[in-house]
C-alpha positions in Angstrom: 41.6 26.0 -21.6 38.2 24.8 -20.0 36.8 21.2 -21.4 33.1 20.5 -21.9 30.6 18.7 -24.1 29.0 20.6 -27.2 25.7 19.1 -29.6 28.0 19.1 -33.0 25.1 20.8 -34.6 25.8 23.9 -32.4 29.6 23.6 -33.9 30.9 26.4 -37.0 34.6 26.1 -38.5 36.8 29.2 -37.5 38.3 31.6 -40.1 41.5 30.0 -37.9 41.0 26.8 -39.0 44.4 25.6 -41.2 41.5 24.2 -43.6 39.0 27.0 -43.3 37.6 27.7 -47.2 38.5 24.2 -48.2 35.6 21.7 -49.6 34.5 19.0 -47.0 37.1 16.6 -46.3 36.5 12.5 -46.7 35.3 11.4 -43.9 34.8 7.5 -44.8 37.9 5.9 -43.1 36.5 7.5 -39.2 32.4 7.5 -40.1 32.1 3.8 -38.8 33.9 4.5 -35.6 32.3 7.5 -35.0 28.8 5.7 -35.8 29.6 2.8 -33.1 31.6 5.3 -30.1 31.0 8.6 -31.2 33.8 11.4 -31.4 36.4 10.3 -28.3 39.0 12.9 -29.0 38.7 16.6 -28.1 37.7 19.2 -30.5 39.5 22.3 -30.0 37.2 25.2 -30.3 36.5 29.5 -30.1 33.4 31.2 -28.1 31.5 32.6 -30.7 31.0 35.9 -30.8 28.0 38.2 -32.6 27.9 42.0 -31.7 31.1 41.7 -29.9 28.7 39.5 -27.5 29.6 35.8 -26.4 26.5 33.7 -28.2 25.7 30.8 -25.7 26.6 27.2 -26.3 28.0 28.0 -30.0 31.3 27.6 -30.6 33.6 27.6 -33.4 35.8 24.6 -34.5 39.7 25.5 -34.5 40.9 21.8 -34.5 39.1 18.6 -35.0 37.7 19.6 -38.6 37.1 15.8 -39.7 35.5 14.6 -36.5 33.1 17.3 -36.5 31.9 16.7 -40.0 32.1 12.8 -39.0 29.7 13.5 -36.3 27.3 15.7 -38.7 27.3 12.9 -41.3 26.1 10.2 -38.8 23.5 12.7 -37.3 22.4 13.1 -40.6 22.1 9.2 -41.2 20.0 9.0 -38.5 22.5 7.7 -36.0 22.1 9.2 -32.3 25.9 10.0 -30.6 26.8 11.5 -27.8 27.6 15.4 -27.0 31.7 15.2 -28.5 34.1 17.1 -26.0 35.2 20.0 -26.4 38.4 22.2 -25.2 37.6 26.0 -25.3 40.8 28.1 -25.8 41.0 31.6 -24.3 39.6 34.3 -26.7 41.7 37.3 -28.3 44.7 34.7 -29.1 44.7 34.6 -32.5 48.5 33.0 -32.8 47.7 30.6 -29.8 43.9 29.4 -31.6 46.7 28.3 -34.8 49.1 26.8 -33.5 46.9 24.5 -31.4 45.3 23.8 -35.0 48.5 22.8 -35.8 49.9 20.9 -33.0 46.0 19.1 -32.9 47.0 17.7 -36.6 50.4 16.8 -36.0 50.3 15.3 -32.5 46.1 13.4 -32.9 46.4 10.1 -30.9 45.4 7.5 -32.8 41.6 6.6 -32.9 42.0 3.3 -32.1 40.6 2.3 -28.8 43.0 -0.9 -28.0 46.3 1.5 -28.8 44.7 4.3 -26.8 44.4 1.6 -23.8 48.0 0.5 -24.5 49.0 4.3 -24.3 46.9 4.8 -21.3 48.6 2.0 -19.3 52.1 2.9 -20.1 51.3 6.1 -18.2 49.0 4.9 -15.4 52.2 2.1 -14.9 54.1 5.9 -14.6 51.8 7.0 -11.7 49.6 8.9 -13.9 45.7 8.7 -12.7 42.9 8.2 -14.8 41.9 12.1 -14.5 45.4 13.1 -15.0 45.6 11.6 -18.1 41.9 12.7 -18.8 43.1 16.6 -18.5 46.1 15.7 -20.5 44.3 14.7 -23.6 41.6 16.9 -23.6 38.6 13.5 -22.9 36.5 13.1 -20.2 37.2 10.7 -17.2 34.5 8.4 -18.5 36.3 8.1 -22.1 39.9 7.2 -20.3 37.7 4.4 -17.4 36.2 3.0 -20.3 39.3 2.2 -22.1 41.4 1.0 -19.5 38.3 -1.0 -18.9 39.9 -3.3 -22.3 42.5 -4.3 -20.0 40.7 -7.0 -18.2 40.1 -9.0 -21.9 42.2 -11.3 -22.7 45.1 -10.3 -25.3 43.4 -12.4 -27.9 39.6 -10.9 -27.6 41.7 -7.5 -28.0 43.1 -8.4 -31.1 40.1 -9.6 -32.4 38.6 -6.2 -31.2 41.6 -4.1 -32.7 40.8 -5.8 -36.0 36.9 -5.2 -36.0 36.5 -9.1 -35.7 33.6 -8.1 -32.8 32.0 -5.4 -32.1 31.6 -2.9 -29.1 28.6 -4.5 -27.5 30.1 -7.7 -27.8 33.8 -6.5 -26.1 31.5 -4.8 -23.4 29.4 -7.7 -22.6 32.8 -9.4 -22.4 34.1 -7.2 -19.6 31.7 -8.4 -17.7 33.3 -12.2 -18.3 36.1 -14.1 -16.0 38.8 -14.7 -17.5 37.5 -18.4 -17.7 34.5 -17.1 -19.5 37.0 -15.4 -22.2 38.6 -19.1 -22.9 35.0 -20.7 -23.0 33.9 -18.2 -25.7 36.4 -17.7 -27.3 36.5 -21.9 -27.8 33.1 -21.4 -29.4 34.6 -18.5 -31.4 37.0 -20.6 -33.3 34.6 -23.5 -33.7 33.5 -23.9 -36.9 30.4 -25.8 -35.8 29.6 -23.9 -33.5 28.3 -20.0 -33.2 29.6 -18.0 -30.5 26.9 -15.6 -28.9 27.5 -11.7 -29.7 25.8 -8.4 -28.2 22.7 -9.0 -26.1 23.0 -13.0 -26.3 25.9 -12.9 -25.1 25.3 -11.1 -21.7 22.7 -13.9 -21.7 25.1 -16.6 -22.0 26.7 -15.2 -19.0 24.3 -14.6 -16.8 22.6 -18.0 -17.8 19.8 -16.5 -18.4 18.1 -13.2 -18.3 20.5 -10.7 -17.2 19.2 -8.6 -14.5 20.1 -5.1 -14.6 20.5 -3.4 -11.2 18.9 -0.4 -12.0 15.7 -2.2 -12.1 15.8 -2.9 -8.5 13.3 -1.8 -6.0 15.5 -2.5 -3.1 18.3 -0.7 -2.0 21.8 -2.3 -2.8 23.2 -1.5 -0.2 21.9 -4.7 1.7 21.8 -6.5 -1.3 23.3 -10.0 0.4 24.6 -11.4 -3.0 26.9 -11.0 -5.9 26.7 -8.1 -7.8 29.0 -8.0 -11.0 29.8 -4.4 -12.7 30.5 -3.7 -16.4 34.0 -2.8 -16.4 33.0 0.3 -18.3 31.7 1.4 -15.7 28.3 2.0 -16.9 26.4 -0.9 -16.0 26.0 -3.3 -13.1 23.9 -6.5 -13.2 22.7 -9.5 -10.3 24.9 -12.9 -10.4 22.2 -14.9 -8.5 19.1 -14.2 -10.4 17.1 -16.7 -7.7 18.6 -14.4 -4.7 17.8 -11.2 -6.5 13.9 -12.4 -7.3 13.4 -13.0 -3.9 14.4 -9.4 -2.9 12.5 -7.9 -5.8 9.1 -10.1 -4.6 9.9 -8.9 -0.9 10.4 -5.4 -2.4 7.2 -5.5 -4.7 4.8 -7.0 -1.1 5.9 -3.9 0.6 4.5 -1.8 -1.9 1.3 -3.8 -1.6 1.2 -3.0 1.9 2.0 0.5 1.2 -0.5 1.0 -1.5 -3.7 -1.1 1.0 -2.4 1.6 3.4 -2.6 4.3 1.3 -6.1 3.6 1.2 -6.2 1.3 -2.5 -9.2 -1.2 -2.2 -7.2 -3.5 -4.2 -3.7 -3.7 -5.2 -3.2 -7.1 -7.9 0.3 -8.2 -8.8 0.7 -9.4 -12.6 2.5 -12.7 -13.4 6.2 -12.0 -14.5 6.2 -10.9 -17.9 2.6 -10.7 -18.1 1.9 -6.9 -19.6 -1.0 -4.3 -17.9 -3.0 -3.6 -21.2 -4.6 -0.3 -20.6 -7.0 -0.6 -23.6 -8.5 -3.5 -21.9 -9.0 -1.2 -18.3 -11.0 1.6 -17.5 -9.0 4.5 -15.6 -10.6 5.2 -12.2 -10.2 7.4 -9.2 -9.4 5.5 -5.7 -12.5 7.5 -4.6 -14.6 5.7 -6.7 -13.1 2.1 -6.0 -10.0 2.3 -8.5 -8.1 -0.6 -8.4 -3.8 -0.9 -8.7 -1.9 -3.2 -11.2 1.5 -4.2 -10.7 3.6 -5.7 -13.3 6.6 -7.3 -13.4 8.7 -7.4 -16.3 11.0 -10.5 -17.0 14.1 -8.6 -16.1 13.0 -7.0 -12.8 11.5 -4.2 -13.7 8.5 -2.9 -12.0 5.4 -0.5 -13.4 2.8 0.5 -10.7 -0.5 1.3 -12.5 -2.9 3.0 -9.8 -6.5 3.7 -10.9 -7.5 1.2 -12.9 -10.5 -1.1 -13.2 -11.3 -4.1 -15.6 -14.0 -3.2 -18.2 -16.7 -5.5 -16.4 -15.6 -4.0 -12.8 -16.0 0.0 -14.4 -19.8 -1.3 -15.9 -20.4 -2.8 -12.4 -18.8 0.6 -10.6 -20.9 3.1 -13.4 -24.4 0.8 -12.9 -24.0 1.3 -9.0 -23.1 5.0 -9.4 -26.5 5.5 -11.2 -28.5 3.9 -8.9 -27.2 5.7 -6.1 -27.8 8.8 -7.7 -31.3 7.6 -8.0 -31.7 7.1 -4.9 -31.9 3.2 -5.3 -30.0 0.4 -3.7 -27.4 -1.4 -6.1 -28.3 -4.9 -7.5 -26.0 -7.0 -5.3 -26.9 -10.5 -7.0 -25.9 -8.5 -10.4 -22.1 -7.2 -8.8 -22.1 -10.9 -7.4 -22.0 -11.9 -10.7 -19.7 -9.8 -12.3 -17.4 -10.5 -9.2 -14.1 -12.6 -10.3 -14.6 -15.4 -7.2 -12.2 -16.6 -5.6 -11.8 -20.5 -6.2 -12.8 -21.8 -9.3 -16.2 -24.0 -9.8 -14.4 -27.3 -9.5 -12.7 -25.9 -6.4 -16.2 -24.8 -4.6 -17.5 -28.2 -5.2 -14.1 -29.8 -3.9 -14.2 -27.5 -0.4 -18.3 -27.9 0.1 -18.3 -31.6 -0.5 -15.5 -32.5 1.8 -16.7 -30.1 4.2 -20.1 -32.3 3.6 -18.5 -35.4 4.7 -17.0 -34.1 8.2 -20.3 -32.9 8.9 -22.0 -36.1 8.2 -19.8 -38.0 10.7 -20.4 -35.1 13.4 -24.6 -35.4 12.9 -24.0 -39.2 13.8 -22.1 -38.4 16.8 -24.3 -35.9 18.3 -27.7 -37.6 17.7 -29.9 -35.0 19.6 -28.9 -32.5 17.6 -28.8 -34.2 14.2 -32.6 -34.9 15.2 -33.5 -31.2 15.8 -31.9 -30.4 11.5 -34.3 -33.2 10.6 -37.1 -31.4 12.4 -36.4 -28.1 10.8 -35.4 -29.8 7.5 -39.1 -31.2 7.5 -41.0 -27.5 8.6 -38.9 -25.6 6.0 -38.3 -27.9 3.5 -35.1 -29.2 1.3 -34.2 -29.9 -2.0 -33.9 -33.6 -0.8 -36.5 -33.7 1.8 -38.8 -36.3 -0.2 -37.0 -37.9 1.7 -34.2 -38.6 -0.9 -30.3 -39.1 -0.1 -28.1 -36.2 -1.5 -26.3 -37.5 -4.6 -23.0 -35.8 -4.0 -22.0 -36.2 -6.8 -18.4 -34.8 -7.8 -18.3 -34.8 -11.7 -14.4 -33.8 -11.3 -12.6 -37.9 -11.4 -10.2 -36.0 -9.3 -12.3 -34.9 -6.7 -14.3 -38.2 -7.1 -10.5 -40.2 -6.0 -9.7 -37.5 -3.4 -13.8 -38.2 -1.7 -13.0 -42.1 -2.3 -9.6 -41.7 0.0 -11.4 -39.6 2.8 -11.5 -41.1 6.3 -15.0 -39.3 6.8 -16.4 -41.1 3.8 -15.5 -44.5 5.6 -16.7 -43.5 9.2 -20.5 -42.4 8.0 -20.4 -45.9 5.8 -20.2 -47.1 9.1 -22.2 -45.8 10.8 -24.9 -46.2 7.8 -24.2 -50.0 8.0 -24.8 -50.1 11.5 -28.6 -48.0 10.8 -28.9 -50.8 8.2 -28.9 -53.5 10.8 -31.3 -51.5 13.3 -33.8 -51.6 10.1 -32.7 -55.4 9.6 -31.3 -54.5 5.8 -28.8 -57.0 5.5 -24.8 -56.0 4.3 -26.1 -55.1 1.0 -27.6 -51.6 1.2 -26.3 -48.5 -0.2 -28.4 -46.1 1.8 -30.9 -46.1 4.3 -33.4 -43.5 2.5 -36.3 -44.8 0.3 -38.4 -47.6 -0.2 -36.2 -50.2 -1.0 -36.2 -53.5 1.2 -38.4 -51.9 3.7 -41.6 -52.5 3.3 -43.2 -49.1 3.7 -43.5 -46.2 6.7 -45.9 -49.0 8.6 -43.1 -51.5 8.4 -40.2 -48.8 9.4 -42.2 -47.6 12.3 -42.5 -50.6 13.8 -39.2 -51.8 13.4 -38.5 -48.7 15.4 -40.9 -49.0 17.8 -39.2 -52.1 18.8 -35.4 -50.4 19.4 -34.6 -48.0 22.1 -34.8 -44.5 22.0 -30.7 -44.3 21.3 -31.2 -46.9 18.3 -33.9 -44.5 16.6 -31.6 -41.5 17.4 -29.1 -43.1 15.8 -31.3 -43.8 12.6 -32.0 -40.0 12.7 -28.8 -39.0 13.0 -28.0 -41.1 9.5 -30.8 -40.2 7.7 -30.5 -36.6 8.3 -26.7 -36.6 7.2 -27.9 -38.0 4.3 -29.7 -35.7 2.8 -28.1 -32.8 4.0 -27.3 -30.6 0.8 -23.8 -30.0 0.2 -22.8 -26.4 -0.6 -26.0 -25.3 1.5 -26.4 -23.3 4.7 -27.1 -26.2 6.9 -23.8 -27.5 6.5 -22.0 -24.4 8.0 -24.9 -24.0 10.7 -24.1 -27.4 11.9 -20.2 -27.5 11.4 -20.1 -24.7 13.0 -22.5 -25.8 16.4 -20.6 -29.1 16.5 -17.4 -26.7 15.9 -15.8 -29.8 13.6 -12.3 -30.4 13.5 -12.0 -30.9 9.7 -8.4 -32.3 10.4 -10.2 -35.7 11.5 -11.0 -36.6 8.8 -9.3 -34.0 5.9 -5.6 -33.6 4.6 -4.4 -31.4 1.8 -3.8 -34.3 -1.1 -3.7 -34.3 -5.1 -6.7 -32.6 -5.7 -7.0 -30.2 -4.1 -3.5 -28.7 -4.8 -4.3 -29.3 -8.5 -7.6 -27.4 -8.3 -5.6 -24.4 -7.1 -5.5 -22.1 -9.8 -5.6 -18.0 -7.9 -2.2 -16.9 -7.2 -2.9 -14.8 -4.7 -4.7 -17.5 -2.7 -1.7 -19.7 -2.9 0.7 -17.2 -1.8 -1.8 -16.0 0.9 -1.5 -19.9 1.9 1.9 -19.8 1.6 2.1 -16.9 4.4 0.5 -19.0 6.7 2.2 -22.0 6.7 5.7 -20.6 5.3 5.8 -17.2 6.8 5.5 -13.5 5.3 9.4 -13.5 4.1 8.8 -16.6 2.2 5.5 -15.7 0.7 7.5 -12.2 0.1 10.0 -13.2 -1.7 7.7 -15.7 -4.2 5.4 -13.0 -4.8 5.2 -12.8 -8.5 6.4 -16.7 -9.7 3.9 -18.4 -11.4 1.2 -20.2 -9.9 3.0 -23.5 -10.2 6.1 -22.7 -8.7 4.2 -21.4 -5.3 2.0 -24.5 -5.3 5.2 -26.3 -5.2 6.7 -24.7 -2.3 3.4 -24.8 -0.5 3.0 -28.6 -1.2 6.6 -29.1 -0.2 6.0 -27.2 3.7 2.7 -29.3 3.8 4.6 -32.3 3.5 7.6 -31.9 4.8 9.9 -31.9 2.3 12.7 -30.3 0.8 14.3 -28.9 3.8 10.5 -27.3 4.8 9.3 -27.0 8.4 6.3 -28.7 8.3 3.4 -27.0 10.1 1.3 -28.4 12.9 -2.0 -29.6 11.8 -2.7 -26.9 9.2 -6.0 -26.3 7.9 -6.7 -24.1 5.1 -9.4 -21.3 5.8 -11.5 -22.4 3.5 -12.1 -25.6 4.7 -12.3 -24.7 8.1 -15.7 -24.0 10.6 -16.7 -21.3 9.7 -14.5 -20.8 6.3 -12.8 -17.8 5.7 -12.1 -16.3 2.5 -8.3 -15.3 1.3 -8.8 -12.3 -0.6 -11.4 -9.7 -0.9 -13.1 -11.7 -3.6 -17.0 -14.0 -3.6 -15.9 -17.0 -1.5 -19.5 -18.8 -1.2 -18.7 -20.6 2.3 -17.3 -17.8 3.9 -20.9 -16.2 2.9 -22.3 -18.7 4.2 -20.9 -18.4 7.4 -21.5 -15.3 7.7 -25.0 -15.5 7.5 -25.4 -18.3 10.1 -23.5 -16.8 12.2 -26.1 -14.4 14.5 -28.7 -16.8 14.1 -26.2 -19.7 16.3 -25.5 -16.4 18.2 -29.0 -15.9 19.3 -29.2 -19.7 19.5 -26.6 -19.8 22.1 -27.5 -17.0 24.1 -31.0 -18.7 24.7 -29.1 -21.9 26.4 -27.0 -19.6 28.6 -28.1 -19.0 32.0 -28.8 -15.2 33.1 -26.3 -14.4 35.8 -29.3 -13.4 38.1 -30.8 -16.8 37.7 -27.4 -18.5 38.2 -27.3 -16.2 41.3 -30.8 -17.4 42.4 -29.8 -21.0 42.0 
């Protein structure tokens, strides 16, 4: 005899059947088992044969009547079950194909799954194997695991099992329970007040959470340093330490990045977890024609790579340029500027360019000579405030307004301004040192200058030009960058600007630097909340974090540096004042052959 697995619909009764010609029998009493598990017990059955030719995969049913039509009655209900097993006797023995019938009838085990189990261990106790007893029952070896899995419940969830109290998604998930587990639930169980979680909920009340399949892991298991705890049916394994497993996933889902940027991606963008990819609100696009990848995350591990993709506004942008270029034009970069998702929010630019503002105010004052050579080319190309008016820096955001309030630079240039004051004979009481106020007109200022040294009216330069310098404007990375300022004099990382932090990728970009790659890694998709948190916490020192030497972020640095790919207005900035200092530079230095001469 030669077992296998057979689609009941492929399945005819034999003319050797003991109840061949007989109406249907009642199936009632074994539908609801068969609807939950299927047929367990092995259908003994005949090749069929048409033309004196063996007709593939049909087969006629010898033994096992009342299962069969059990399984035909749930297909027909709508209920999907599994191929039933089959044990295909040798044709051309007539006598042999009924007695089986009749030793089938007379000798069924019990359908019971809890009695099978108690069956099964007798013999395994006898130094039978779990294939052994497989082949001597006619199931498969997955059938015999899965019921000696029942012996790692306590007696008392088997009972209630036995007596349909709980179902089979509930006794699975508690397979995957300690034994301490079993006592906790089943406490809840036989509380009246209280309701004990069944099925699904259940393997959440385990896992204290989500439960995190291991199937849905991008990383192989094999170095998987945690707890991994197996459904004793042997069908399904899931992650103890969801924390530990998250981290591997997030290191798992930053090598693809890499790996997609390699393959040559322009942009690869990891969703939130649980935040869905909605194709309806994308536009599919070839990597040739600047196609973008999504990942997402889902909230139990699993991963879906969308490659080709762009936003609606990004394939408008993409299609405009294409049609200019086929024109033969240049495309509008102001327009694709503008249809460009930046890279720090408004309230965030004004944040980075007025603090960078204020470190450059204090550097003007301390290199006078140069301060007076911006108020020279402030005056032959004009400014916004050259009226002369002071820059009203004014920071709208009460956050940033506390966070400018705090910074050492904005208590070093009132310095300085006071001390300008009492070249111009002010008093204590002014509040700038630009307009008329107090005075007395440009004849009075000029000879109140005439009578200080040339250092005092330097000075007095110096302030006035830091005053109306325009924050956010070129002149503030052309001199920042000259003066190469340490923004660290005067800047730390504080409230505001971690709560203007809203781009994910920023943060964990941040996080790389000051945390390392694993650590960025391995929080790549938590929300942007958690990786602020982390960040703040290696900033400061806290928590167990290494605290970095003297970090700056890029953005605030001399000359800023964006993060991502994305509009960051300083680092533009930079970029175009860059060759003009370059040329700048070169002027000042020496040829070699007149060094040489000298």
């Amino acid at each position: 005899m030669r077992l296998a697995f057979a689609d009941p619909r492929n399945l005819t009764l034999s003319p050797l059947n003991m109840h061949y010609g007989r109406p249907d029998p009642d199936v009632s009493d074994i539908l609801p088992s068969v609807r939950q598990r299927g047929v367990l017990l092995t259908l003994l059955v005949l090749e069929t044969v048409a033309d004196g030719a063996v007709v593939p995969d049909r087969f006629e049913v010898v033994a096992g009547r009342r299962r069969w039509k059990a399984a035909l009655a749930a297909i027909a209900e709508g209920v999907e079950i599994d191929p039933v097993p089959i044990g295909i006797l040798e044709a051309g023995d007539d006598a042999a194909a009924i007695e089986a019938s009749l030793i089938e009838n007379l000798g069924r085990l019990p359908p019971d799954e809890v009695t099978c189990w108690e069956t099964f261990t007798r013999l395994v106790k006898s130094g039978r194997t779990a294939e052994q007893i497989a082949a001597t029952f006619g199931l498969s070896d997955v059938v015999v695991k899965r019921t000696l899995a029942l012996g790692n419940l306590l007696p008392r969830v088997r009972s209630l099992y036995r007596k349909e109290a709980i179902d089979v998604a509930t006794v699975r998930c508690l397979t995957l329970a300690s034994k301490a587990q079993q006592k906790a639930w089943l406490a809840m169980f036989d509380d009246p007040e209280q309701r004990a979680p069944m099925g699904g909920s259940l393997k959440a009340w385990l896992f204290g959470g989500a439960s995190v399949p291991t199937k849905h892991a991008l990383f192989s298991l094999d170095d998987y340093p945690g707890q991994i705890r197996a459904d004793l049916f042997g069908e399904e394994s899931y992650f103890v330490e969801s924390d530990l497993f998250w981290r591997c996933q997030n290191e798992a889902v930053a090598a693809r990045v890499e790996a997609l940027l390699a393959d040559g991606w322009s942009e690869v963008t990891v969703l939130e977890v649980g935040e869905p990819f909605y194709s309806w609100k994308h536009v599919r696009t070839p990597k040739a024609r600047g196609g973008k990848v999504f990942i997402s995350v889902g909230m139990k591990g699993e991963v879906e790579v969308h490659e080709g993709w762009l936003t609606d506004k990004e394939a408008k942008r993409a299609h405009a340029a294409a049609e200019k270029a086929a024109r033969g034009e240049n495309p509008d970069a102001a327009e694709a500027a503008k249809l460009a998702w930046p890279e720090v929010t408004q309230a965030q630019g004004r944040y980075i360019d007025l603090h960078r503002h204020a470190a450059v105010r204090v550097a003007l004052t301390e290199h006078p000579a140069v301060a007076l050579r911006l108020l020279v080319a402030h005056a032959v190309a004009g400014s916004p405030y050259w009226q002369v008016k002071p820059e009203p820096r004014a920071p709208h955001d009460p956050g940033i307004a506390v966070s400018l309030a705090a910074s050492p630079a904005e208590a070093a240039f009132a310095e300085r301004r006071q001390a300008v004051a009492a070249i111009l004979d002010l008093g204590k009481e002014v509040d700038q040192v630009l307009g008329r106020r107090g005075l007395g007109g440009v004849a009075a200022v000029f000879a109140r200058l005439l009578s200080v040294p040339d250092e005092a009216v330097l000075a007095v330069a110096a302030v006035v030009m830091a005053e109306s310098l325009e924050a956010g404007g070129e002149a503030v990375d052309a001199a920042g960058v000259w003066l190469k300022v340490d923004i660290a004099r005067f800047w730390s990382p504080d409230d505001a600007f971690f709560d203007l932090m809203r781009d994910r990728e920023t943060v964990n970009a941040m996080l790389k630097e000051v945390g390392g790659k694993k650590v960025a890694d391995g929080n790549l998709t938590e929300k942007v909340k958690t990786q602020k948190g982390i960040l703040r916490d290696f900033v400061d020192g806290a928590n167990g974090r290494a605290k970095p030497e003297a970090w700056t972020p890029k953005w605030m640095a001399f000359p800023a540096q964006a993060y991502t790919r994305r509009p960051f207005d300083p680092a533009r900035r930079a970029r175009g004042v860059a060759p003009l200092l370059r040329r700048a530079e070169a002027a000042l230095t020496p040829e070699p052959a007149a060094i040489a001469a000298e």
